[in-house]
C-alpha positions, 0 to 999 in steps of 0.5 A: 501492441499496447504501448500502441494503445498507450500512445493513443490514449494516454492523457499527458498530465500537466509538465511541472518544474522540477525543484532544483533542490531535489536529491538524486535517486540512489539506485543499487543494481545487483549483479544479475543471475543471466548467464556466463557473461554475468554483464546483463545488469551492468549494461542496464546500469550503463542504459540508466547512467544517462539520467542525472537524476540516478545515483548507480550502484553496481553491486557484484558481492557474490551470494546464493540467489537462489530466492530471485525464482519468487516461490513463495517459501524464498520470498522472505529470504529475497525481501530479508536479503534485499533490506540488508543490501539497502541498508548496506549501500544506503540506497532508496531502490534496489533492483533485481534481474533473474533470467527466465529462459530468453527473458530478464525479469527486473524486480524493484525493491525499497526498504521495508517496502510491506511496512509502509501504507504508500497508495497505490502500492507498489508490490515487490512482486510487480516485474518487468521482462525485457528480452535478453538479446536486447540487453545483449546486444545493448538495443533496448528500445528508449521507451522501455528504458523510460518505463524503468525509470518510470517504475523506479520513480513510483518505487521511490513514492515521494511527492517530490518526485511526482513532477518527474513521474509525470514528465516520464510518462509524457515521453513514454507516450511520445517514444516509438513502441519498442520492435520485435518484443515477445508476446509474453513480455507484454502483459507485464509491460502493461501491468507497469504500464498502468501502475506507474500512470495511477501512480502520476496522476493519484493527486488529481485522478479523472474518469478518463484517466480509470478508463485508461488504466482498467483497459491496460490491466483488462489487456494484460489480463487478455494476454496472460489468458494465453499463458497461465501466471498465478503472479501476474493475475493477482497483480493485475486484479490488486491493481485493478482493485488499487484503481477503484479503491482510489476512485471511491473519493472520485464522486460521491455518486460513484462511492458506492460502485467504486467501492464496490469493483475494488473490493471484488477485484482485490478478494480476486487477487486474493484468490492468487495471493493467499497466506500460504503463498504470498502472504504479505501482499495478501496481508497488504490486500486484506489490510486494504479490503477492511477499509473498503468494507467499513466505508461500504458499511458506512454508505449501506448500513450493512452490518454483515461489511463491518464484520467483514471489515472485522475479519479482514483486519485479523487476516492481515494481524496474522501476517503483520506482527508487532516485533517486524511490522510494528507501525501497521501491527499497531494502525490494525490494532487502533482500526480493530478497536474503532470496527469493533466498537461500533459492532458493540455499540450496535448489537449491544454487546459489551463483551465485543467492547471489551474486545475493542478497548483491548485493542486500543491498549495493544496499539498504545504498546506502539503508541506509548505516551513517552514518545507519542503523548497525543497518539496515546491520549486519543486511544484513551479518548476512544476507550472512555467513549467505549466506556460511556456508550457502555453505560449509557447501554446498560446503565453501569455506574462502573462503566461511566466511572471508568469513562471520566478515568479515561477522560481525565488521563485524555485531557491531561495529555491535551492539556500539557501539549496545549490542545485546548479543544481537545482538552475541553471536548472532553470536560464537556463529555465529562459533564454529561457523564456526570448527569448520567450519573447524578440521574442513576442515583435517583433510583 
């Protein structure tokens, strides 16, 4: 069994103190869509009742459920729907049960969870199957019970919590293996298993700790192989690539392999996650994959991952629009004008700069001076820099005007906010500029 496995060779992470400040969870639990009894979710709520650090909310309003069986066209009702019931309840996590022939499948869901750039991310789709006799019949194995807990601690994403995360995760090693589990209950066990370990030791991640996690997600890949979930296989791909993404910054030796197995295995994930089915969690991948090839690009020099990089972006810009997903919508923009930039800057082109400035204005639509003046500021310092590359290219007078304009409005903002280096980087630059200028007027 892998929670077998799990016991074995699970590194405990370090116990920590628990801050006595820390708020409780607010948890809300929707009535589950089980059967004629329609009690499933309240014993489960009893099962969680016993952790003093959940705040419970059973919520039995009646609604048509009808998206909780996650295909792809109801999967912004079931996000829509759960966002409306967590503002209602003002809760943190909320959790879904949808019954699956003699299965329960728990979802966990946070406010806006697509809006957020937590890593490792934790995607709506991720899923528990516990067995329906077990709730039934109140028999849930303890360490099942942990692993729940676990995976609302990881939902959750706060540091705070970290400590308890990590706690949980030595008592699920200590606990016995639950009896008598279906076999198709254990690839998403081990799928949550292995996330909500890289999620406890993210801070301080190990070689050990990679060879752990890789092998839980190549056993649920193992188990899937006899059955065929296109969910599930995405999932455990993304996570995988989630793994080698976070070991980029592992060693400097590594850099280049790691990069290397995560963008591999998240365009494998994409393969089950593309825009037409799930296209946020392909957004969340794409969003992920132009940062690993713009660090590829960095480490290799290969012009075709910056393009790559490029492209990524826009596959993510399809999904993230301004008016649901301003924050990230804003952050693909800000990196579209950086990538591009530097493609300007290399093939010489000044029509991909001009490209690149426009986005820096479309991430200072978000990022606007009034309420965010040095956001604002560092967008026009990217566009004068734009501008001065340009004309040191071409020998532009108009380029380098159009720099110290930029400039100017860049360190009046660090000025007013007291940034003194700011300020004076760009004089400096400004100065520079000025000798170009004065050399151009020689001719």
């Amino acid at each position: 069994m892998i929670l077998s496995f799990w016991k074995k060779n699970l590194n405990k992470p370090n116990k920590q103190h628990q801050k006595p400040e820390l708020q409780k969870i607010k948890l809300v639990i929707v009535s589950f869509e089980d059967d004629c009894l329609h009690n499933s979710g309240q014993i489960l709520a009893k099962y969680l009742s016993n952790n003093n650090m959940l705040e419970i909310t059973y919520y039995d309003e009646p609604f048509n459920k009808s998206f909780l069986d996650l295909k792809s066209r109801n999967f912004f009702d079931l996000t829509d729907t759960g966002n409306k019931i967590l503002r209602k309840t003002n809760s943190d996590v909320l959790m879904w049960g949808y019954r699956k022939e003699k299965t329960i499948r728990l979802n966990f869901q946070t406010l806006n969870q697509y809006d957020k750039q937590y890593f490792p991310f934790f995607s709506l789709l991720n899923c528990l199957y516990l067995p329906l006799e077990s709730l039934q019949s109140e028999n849930l194995a303890q360490s099942l019970i942990e692993l729940i807990y676990a995976t609302i601690l990881t939902v959750r994403k706060s540091e705070d919590y970290l400590p308890i995360l990590q706690q949980t995760i030595t008592q699920i090693n200590n606990s016995s293996p639950p009896k008598n589990l279906s076999i198709d209950c254990m690839p998403y066990i081990s799928n949550l298993l292995a996330l909500t370990y890289l999620n406890s030791v993210r801070q301080n991640l190990q070689v050990s700790d990679i060879k752990i996690v890789s092998s839980i997600l190549k056993n649920a890949l193992n188990y899937q192989k006899k059955g065929n979930n296109s969910i599930l296989n995405g999932l455990v791909y993304a996570n995988l690539g989630q793994l080698y993404h976070l070991a980029t910054d592992l060693s400097v030796e590594k850099k280049y392999v790691n990069c290397k197995f995560a963008i591999d295995f998240y365009l494998l994930s994409q393969k089950y996650f593309n825009r037409h089915t799930y296209p946020y969690d392909f957004a969340f991948t794409a969003y992920r994959l132009s940062k690993l090839y713009f660090a590829y690009w960095k480490y290799t020099g290969d012009i075709q991952s910056l393009r790559d990089a490029v492209f990524q972006l826009r596959e993510s810009l399809k999904i993230f629009g301004k008016v649901v997903f301003p924050d990230i919508w804003a952050e693909i923009q800000n990196d579209l004008g950086l990538y591009l930039s530097m493609m300007a800057v290399f093939s010489k082109n000044d029509e991909i700069a001009k490209i690149a400035i426009e986005n820096y204005k479309n991430y200072q639509q978000v990022y606007t001076k009034e309420f965010f003046p040095i956001q604002w500021a560092t967008a026009q310092e990217n566009i004068a820099n734009i501008f001065f590359e340009c004309g040191k290219i071409y020998n532009n007078e108009e380029y380098f005007e159009n720099a110290i304009k930029y400039y100017n409005s860049a360190s009046e903002v660090y000025d007013e906010h007291n940034l003194g280096d700011k300020h004076n980087q760009t004089k400096v630059l400004i100065l520079k500029i000025d000798e170009y200028l004065a050399k151009l007027t020689q001719y």
